[in-house]
C-alpha positions as CSV (number, residue, x, y, z in Angstrom):
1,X,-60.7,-2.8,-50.7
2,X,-60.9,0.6,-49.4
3,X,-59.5,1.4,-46.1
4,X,-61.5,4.5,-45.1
5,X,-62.4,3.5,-42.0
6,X,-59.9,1.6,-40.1
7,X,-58.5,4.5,-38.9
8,X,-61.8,5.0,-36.6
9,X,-61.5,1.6,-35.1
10,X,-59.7,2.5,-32.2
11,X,-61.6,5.7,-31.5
12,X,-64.1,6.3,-28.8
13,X,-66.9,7.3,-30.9
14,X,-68.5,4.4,-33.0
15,X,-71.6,5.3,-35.2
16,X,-74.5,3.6,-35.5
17,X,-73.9,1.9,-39.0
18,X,-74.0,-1.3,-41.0
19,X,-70.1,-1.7,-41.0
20,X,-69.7,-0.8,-37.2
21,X,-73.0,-2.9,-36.4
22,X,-71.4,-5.8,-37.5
23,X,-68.4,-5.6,-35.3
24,X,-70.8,-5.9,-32.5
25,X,-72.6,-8.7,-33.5
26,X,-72.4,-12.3,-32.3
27,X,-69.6,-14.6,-33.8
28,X,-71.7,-16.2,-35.6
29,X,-73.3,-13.5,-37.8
30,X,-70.0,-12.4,-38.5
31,X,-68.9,-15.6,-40.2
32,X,-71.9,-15.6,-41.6
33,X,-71.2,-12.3,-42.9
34,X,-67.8,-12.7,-44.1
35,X,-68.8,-15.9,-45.6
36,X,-71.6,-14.0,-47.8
37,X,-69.8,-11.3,-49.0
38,X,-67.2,-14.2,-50.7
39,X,-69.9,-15.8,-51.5
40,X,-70.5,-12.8,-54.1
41,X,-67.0,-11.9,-54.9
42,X,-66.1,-9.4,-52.3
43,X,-68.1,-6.7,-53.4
44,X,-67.3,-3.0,-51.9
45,X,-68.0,-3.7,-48.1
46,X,-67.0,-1.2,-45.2
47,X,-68.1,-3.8,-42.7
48,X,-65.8,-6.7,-44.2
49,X,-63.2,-4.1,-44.6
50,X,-63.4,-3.2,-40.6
51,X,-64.0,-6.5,-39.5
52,X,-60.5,-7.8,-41.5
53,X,-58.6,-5.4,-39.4
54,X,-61.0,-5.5,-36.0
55,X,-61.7,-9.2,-36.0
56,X,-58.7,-10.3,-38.4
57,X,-58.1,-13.9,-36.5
58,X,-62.0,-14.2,-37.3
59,X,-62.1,-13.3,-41.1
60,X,-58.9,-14.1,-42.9
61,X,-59.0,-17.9,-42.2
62,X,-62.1,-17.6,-44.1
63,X,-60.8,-15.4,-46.9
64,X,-57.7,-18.0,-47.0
65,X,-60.2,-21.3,-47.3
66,X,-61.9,-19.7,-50.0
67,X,-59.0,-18.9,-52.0
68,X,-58.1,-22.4,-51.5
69,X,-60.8,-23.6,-52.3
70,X,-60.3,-21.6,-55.7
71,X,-57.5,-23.2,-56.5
72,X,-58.0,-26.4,-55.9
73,X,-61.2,-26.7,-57.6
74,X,-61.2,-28.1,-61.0
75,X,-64.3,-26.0,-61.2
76,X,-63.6,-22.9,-59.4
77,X,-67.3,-21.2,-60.3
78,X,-68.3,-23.9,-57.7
79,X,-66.8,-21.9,-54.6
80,X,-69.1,-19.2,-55.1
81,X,-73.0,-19.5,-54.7
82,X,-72.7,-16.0,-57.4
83,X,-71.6,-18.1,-61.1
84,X,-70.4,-14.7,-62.9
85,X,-67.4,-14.4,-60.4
86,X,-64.3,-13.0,-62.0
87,X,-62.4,-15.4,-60.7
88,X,-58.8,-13.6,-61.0
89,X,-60.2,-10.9,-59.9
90,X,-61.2,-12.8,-57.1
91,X,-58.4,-14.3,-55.8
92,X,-56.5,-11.0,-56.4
93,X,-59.1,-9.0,-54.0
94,X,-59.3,-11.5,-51.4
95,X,-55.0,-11.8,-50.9
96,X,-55.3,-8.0,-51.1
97,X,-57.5,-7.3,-48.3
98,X,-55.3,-10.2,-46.1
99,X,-52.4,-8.1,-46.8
100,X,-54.2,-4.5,-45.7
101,X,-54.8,-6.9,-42.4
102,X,-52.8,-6.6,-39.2
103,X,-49.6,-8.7,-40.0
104,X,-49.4,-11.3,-37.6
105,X,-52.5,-12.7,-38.4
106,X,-52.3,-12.1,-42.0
107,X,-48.8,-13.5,-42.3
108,X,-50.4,-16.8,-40.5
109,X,-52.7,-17.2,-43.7
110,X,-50.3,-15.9,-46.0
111,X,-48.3,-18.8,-45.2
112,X,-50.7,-21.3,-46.5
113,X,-51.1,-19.7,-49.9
114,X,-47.2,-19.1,-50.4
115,X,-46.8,-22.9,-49.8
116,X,-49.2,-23.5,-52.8
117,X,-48.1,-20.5,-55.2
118,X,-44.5,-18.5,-54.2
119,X,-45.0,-16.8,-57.7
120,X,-48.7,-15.6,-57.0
121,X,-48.7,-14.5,-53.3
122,X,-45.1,-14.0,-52.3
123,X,-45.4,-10.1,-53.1
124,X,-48.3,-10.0,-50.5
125,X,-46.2,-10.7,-48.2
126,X,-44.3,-7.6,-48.8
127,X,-47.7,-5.6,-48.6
128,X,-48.1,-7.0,-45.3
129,X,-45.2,-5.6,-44.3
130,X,-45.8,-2.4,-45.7
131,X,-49.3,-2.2,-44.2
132,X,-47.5,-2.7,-40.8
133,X,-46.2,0.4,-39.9
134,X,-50.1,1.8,-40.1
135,X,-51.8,-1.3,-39.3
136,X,-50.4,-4.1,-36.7
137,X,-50.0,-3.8,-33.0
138,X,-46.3,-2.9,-33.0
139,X,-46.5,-0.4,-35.7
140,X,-43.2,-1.7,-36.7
141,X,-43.2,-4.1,-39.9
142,X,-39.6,-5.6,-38.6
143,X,-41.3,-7.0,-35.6
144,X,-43.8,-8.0,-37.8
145,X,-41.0,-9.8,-40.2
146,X,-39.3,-11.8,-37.0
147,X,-42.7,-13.3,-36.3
148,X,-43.2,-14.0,-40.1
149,X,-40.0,-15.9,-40.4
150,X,-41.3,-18.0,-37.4
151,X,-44.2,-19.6,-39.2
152,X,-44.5,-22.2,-41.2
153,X,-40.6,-23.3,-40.9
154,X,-39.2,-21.4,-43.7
155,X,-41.8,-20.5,-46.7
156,X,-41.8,-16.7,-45.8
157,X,-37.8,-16.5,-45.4
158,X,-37.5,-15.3,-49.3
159,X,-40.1,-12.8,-49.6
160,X,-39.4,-11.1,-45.8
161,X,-35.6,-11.1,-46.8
162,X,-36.4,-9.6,-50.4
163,X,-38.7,-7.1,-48.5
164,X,-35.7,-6.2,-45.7
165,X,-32.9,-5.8,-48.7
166,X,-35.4,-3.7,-51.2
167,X,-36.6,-1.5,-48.0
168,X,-32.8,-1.0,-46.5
169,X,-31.7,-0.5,-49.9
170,X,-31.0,3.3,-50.9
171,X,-31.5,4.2,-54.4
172,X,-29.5,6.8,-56.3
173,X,-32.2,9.0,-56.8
174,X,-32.8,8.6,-52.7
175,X,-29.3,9.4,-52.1
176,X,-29.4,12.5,-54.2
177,X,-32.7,13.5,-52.7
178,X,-31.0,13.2,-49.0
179,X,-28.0,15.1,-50.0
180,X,-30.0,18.3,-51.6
181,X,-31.8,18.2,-48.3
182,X,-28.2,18.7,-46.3
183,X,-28.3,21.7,-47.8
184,X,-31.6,23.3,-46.4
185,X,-34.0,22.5,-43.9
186,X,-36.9,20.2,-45.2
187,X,-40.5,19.9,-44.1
188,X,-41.5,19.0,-41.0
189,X,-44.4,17.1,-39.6
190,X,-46.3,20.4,-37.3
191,X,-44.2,22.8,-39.1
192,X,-43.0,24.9,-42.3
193,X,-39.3,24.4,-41.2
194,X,-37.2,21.5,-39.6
195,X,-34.9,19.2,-40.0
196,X,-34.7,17.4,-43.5
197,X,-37.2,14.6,-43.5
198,X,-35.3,11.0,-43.2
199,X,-34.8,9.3,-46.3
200,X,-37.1,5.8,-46.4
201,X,-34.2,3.7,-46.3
202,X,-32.9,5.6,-42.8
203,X,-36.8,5.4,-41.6
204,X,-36.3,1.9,-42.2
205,X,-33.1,1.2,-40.8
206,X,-34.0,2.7,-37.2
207,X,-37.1,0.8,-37.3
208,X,-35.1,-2.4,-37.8
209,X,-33.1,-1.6,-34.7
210,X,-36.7,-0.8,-32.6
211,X,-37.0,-4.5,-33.9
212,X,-33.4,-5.8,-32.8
213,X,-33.5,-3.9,-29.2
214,X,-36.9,-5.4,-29.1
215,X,-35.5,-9.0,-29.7
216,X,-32.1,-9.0,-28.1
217,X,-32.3,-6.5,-25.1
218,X,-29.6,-4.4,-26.7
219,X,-26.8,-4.3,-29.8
220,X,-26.9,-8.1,-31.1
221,X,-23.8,-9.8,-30.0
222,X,-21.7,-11.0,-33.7
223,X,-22.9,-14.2,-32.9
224,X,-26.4,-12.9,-32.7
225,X,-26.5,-10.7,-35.7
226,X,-24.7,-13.6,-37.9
227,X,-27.5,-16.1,-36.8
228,X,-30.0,-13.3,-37.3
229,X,-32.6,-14.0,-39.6
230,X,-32.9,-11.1,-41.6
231,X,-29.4,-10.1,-41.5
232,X,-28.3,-13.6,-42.6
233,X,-30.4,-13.7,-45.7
234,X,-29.5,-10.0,-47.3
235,X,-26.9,-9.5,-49.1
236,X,-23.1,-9.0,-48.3
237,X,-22.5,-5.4,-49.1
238,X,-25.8,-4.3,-47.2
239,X,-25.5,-6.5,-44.2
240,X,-21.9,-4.5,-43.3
241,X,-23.2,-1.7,-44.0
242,X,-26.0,-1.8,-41.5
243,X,-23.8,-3.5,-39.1
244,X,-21.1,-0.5,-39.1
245,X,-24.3,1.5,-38.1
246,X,-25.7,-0.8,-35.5
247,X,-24.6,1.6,-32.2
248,X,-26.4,4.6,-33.7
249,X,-29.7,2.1,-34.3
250,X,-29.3,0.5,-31.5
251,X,-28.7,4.2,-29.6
252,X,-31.3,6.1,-30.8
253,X,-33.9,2.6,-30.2
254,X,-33.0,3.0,-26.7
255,X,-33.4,6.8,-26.5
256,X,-36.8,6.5,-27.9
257,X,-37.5,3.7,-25.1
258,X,-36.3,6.7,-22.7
259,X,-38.3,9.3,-24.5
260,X,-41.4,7.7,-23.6
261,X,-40.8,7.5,-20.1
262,X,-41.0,11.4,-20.1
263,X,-42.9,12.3,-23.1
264,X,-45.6,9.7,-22.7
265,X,-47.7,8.5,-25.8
266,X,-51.5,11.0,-24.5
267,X,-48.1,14.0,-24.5
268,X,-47.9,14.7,-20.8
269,X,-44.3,15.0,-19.2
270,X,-43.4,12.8,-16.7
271,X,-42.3,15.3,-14.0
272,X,-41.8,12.1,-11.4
273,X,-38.0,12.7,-9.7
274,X,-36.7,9.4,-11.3
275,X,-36.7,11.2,-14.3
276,X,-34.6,14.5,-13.4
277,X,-33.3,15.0,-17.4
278,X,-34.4,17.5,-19.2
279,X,-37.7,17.0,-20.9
280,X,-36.2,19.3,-24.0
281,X,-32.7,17.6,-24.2
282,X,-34.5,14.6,-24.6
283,X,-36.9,15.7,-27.3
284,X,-34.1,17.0,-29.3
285,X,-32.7,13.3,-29.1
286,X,-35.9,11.9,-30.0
287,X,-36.3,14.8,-33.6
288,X,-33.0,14.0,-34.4
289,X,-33.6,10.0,-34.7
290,X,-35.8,10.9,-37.5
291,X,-39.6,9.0,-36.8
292,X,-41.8,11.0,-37.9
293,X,-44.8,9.3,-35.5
294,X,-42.1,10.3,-32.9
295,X,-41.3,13.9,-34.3
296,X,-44.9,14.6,-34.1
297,X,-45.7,13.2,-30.6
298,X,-43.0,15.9,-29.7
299,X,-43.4,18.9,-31.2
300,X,-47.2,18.2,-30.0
301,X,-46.0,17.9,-26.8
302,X,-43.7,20.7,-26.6
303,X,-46.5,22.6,-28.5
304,X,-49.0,21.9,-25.7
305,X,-46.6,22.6,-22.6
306,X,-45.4,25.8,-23.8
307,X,-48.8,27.0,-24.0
308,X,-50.5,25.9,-21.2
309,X,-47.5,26.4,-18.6
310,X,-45.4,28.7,-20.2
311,X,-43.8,30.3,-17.5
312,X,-42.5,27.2,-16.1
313,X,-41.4,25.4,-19.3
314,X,-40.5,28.4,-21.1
315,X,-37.1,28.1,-18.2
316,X,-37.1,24.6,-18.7
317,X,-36.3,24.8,-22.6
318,X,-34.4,27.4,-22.1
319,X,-31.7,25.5,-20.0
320,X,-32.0,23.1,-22.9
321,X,-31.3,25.5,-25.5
322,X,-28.0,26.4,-23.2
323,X,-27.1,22.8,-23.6
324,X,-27.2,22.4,-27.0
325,X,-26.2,25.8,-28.1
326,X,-23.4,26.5,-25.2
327,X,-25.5,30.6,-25.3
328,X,-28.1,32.4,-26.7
329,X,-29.1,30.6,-30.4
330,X,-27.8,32.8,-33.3
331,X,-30.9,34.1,-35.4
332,X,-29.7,31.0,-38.2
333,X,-29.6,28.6,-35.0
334,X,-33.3,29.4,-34.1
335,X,-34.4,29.3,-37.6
336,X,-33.4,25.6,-38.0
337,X,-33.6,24.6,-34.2
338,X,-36.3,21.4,-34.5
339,X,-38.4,22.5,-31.5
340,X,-38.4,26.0,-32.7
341,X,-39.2,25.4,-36.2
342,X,-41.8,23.2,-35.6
343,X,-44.0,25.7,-32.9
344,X,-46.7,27.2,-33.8
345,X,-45.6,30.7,-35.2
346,X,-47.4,33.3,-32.5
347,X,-45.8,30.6,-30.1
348,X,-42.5,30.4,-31.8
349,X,-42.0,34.2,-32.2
350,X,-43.3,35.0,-28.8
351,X,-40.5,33.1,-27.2
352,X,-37.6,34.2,-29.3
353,X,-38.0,37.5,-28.3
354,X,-37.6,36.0,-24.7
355,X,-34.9,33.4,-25.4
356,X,-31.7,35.6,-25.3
357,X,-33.0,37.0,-21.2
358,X,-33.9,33.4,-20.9
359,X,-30.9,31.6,-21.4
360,X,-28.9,34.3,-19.6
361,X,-30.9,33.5,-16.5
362,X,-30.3,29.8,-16.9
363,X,-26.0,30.9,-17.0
364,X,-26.6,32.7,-14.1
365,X,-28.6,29.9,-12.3
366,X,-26.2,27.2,-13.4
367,X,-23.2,29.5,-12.1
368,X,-24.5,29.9,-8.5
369,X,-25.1,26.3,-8.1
């Protein structure tokens, strides 16, 4: 099922079509809709596409009945009002677009089907989670997994835990791709330079402890993380290993909790006196954790501030840039500098010629205070 336009859901400016006419109908049409288009198979449909995602605690109940109704029929031609239904194909399409849902509510449906068939709809599960990061509310598929392993006692504990240890998992190949990076500065999201991009498994890994700050209000206590769910259920060698890294997680959760108290999520800056830190110190926190939603919400930020008020936040990064650097940035220092490499190039060129004059005047204020 394509996904084309999910992405518009959320926007402001709705056209006047079939698919986005349907997400303003009554209740009632739309089950009526829903129920038509499995009536024929699930055809190509932008409208049952958006209304999955839109109206998902409306739709996948019905998608899951069907496919119940699928299997449980000694004559499963009979679910259909359409005879020629593939009905493989069927059952195949219809866990699919459940999985491209948002998770909560596909994970309650999933639930029913894994009861019935582990074999044949545990690995949607897994898509769930995947779809996650793009798709459900948190954006984070470990918050999604918590609330999975709540439903239905424990019939999802095996596929989340499978999806946890093959996701936190690094691969050789991985590794070596990580460690070529060390060696240069990758792509970066706004930029031609920047920090090497995060390896899945570390993307991953600090999303998990988003998740765990989310759940415990902090690092989990040993008692907590050896009752945890997910880090009960993966395997020995893993589990210590993500343990050992728990105060950096847990650390760079928290300063991206304090990140969006300054930088906040439409990229103004939070100039209120309770927060007197430097906007650009904590930027550099937040490109150094290694999001790359986060990385771009910065550097658009920084991006935007520079330009429109440059006079004033040209100073400001500068004091920053005295921070990190202790001086003036050497020419290799600016070349790899996060903020720096990810400007804009007129931007980015303008104020290097300025930095060196600028982070003098920030020694000389910082000596007179």
């Amino acid at each position: 099922m394509a996904l084309a336009l999910v992405g518009c859901a959320s926007g402001q400016d709705r056209p006047d079509t079939p698919a986005w006419r349907l997400l303003r109908a009554s209740e009632a049409e739309q089950i009526a809709a829903v129920n038509a288009a499995l009536d024929r198979g699930l055809p190509p449909d932008d409208a049952i596409v958006l209304l999955t995602h839109s109206r998902s605690s409306l739709a996948l109940p019905l998608f899951e009945n069907r496919i119940e109704c699928v299997l449980k029929s000694a004559v499963p031609a009979d679910c259909f009002t359409e005879k020629n239904i593939d009905i493989q194909r069927f059952v195949y399409l219809a866990a699919m677009g459940m999985a491209y849902a948002p998770g909560e509510e596909a994970l309650r449906q999933l639930v029913k089907l894994v009861r019935l068939d582990e074999a044949q709809f545990g690995p949607f599960v897994g898509r769930t989670l995947d779809e996650s990061k793009d798709y459900s509310e948190s954006h984070n598929p470990f918050v999604v997994a918590y609330s999975g392993l709540s439903i239905g006692g424990h019939v999802l504990d095996k596929p989340i835990v499978a999806w946890a240890e093959n996701n936190l998992t690094v691969d050789p190949e991985e590794r070596a791709r990580a460690e070529k990076a060390t060696h240069g500065y990758g792509s970066l999201v706004g930029g031609s330079f920047g920090p090497p991009t995060p390896s899945p498994a570390r993307k991953m890994k600090h999303l998990w402890g988003e998740a765990m700050l989310k759940r415990y209000g902090g690092a989990p206590t040993d008692a907590q993380w050896a009752s945890d769910p997910i880090a009960s259920g993966l395997s020995r060698l893993l589990a210590d290993s993500v343990h050992s890294e728990l105060p950096e997680l847990i650390g760079s959760a928290q300063a991206l909790v304090e990140i969006s108290k300054i930088i906040q999520l439409d990229g103004h800056w939070s100039n209120s006196p309770l927060h007197a830190e430097n906007p650009f110190t904590v930027a550099y926190i937040g490109l150094a954790i290694g999001n790359p939603t986060t990385q771009h919400l910065i550097l658009a930020w920084a991006e935007k501030h520079l330009t429109a008020d440059v006079e004033t936040m040209k100073h400001v990064w500068a004091d920053a840039v005295l921070t990190r650097y202790g001086g003036v940035p050497t020419d290799a220092q600016w070349a790899g500098d996060p903020i720096a490499s990810g400007l804009s190039r007129p931007l980015a060129q303008s104020l290097h010629r300025e930095m060196s004059q600028l982070v003098n005047e920030a020694l000389q204020a910082r000596a007179s205070k």
